[in-house]
C-alpha positions as CSV (number, residue, x, y, z in Angstrom):
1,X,94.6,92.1,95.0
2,X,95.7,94.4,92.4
3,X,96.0,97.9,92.7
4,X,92.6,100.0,91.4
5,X,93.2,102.8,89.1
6,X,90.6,104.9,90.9
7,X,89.5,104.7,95.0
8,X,87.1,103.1,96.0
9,X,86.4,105.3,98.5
10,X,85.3,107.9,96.1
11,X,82.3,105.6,95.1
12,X,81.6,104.9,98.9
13,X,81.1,108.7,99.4
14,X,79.0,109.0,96.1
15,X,76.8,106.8,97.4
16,X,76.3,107.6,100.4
17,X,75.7,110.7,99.0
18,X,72.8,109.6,96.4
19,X,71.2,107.8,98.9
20,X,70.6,110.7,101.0
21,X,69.2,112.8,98.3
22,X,66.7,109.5,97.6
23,X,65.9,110.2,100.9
24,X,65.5,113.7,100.5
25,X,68.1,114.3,103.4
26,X,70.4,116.9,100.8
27,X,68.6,119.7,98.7
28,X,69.7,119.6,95.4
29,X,68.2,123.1,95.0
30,X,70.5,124.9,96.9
31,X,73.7,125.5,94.6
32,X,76.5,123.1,95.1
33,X,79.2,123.4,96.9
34,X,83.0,122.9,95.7
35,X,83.0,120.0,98.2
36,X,79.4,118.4,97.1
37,X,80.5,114.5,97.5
38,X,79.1,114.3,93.5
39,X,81.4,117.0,92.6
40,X,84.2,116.0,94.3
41,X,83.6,112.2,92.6
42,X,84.1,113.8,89.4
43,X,86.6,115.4,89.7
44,X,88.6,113.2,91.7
45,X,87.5,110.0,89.2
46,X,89.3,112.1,86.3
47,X,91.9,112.7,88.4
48,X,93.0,109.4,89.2
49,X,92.1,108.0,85.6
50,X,94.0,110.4,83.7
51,X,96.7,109.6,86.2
52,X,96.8,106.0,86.6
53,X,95.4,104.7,83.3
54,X,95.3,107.6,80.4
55,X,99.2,108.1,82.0
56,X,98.2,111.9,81.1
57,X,98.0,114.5,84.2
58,X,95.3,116.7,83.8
59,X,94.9,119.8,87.0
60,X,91.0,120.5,86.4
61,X,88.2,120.8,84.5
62,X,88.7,123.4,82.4
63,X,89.4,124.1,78.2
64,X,92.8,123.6,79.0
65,X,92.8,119.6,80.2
66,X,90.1,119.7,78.0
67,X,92.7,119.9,75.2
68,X,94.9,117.2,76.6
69,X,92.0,114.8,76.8
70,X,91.3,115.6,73.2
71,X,95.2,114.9,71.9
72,X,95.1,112.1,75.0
73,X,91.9,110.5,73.3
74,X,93.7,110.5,69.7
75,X,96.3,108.8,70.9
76,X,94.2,106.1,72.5
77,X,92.9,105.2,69.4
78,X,96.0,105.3,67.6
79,X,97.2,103.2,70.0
80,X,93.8,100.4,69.9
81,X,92.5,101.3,73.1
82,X,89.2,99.8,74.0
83,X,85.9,101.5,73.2
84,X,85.3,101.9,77.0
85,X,88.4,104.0,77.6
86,X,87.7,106.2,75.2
87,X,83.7,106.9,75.8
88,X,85.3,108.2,79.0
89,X,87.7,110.4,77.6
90,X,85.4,111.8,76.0
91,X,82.7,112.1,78.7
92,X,85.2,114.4,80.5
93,X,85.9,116.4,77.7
94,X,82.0,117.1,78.0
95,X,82.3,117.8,81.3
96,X,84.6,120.4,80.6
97,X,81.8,121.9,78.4
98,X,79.2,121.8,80.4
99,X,81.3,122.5,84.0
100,X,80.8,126.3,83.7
101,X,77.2,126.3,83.9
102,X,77.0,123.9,86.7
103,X,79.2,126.3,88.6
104,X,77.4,129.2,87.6
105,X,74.3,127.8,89.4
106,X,76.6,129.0,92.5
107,X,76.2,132.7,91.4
108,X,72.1,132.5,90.7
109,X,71.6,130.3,87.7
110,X,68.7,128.3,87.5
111,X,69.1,124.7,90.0
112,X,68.3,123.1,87.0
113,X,71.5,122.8,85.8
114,X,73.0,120.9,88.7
115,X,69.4,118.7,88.9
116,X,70.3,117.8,84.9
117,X,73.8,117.0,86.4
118,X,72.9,114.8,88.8
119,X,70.4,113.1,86.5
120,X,71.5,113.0,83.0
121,X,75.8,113.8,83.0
122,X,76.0,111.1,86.3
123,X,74.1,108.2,84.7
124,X,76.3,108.2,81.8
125,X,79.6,108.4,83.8
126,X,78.6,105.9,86.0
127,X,77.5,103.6,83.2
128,X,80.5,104.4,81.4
129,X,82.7,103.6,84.5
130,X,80.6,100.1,85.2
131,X,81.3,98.9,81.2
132,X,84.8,99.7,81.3
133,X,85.4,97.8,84.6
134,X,84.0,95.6,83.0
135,X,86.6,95.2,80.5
136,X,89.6,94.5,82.8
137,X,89.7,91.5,84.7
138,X,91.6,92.8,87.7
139,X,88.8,95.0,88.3
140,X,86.2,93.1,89.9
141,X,85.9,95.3,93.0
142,X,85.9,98.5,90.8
143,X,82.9,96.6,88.7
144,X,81.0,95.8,91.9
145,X,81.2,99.0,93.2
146,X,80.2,100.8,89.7
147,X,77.2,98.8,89.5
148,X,76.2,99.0,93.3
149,X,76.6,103.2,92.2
150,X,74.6,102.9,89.6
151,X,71.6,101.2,91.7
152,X,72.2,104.1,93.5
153,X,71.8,106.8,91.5
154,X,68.6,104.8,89.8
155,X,67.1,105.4,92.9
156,X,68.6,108.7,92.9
157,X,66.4,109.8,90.1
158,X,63.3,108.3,91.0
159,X,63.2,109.9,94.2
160,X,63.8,113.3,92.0
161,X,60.8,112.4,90.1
């Protein structure tokens, strides 16, 4: 079994964590916390990407790593990367532009913006994540995984309404 760029583990505790909102068992009203399992997926999935597969170390999500994904995503095209990589280079460089208003929601901001997180930013990293797997033949359990997340977070969202 080859070694996974990312842990699987993360997705375990993303899902588990989706599928107690769908149950209405966590209130995404209430602002999240720095140790929200959705929050720490995100950050943690960059993490290891950047790490193990973009071979660039990024610390956060800030303007600063936002830069290195930036130069990091030029020279993946340079370089012929596929499509799939790239889409998610640039999906965390949007995180890093939307990130300050899902943590201003700690600090009295409308919920809203962590709801739009959960529904809108989510479904497109997870899709993202389940098309690149998809790409790499060593990453069957990643691809199973990704697409058991993204049943998840389906139902996720419809519970939301």
């Amino acid at each position: 079994m080859p070694d996974l760029p990312v842990s699987l583990d993360l997705f375990q505790t993303l899902i588990e964590y989706m599928t107690d909102v769908a149950k209405g068992n966590e209130d995404i009203e209430e602002p999240p916390r720095d140790t929200e399992p959705v929050i720490v997926f995100v950050e943690n999935f960059y993490l290891q990407l950047f790490q193990n597969e973009v071979r660039k170390e990024i610390t956060g999500i800030n303007l600063d790593n936002k830069r290195i994904a930036a130069k990091a995503r030029y020279t993946l095209k340079k370089a012929g990367a596929r499509k799939e990589m790239i889409l998610l280079v640039t999906w965390f460089e949007r995180l890093c532009d939307i990130y300050p208003d899902l943590l201003a929601v700690r600090y009295g901001e409308e919920a809203q913006h962590y709801v739009e997180f959960l529904t809108e930013y989510l479904a497109t990293l997870l899709e993202r994540i389940d098309k690149w797997a998809a790409t790499v033949s060593d990453y069957v359990e990643l691809r199973t995984i990704a697409e058991e997340a993204v049943r998840a977070h389906d139902d996720m969202v419809a519970s939301i309404g």
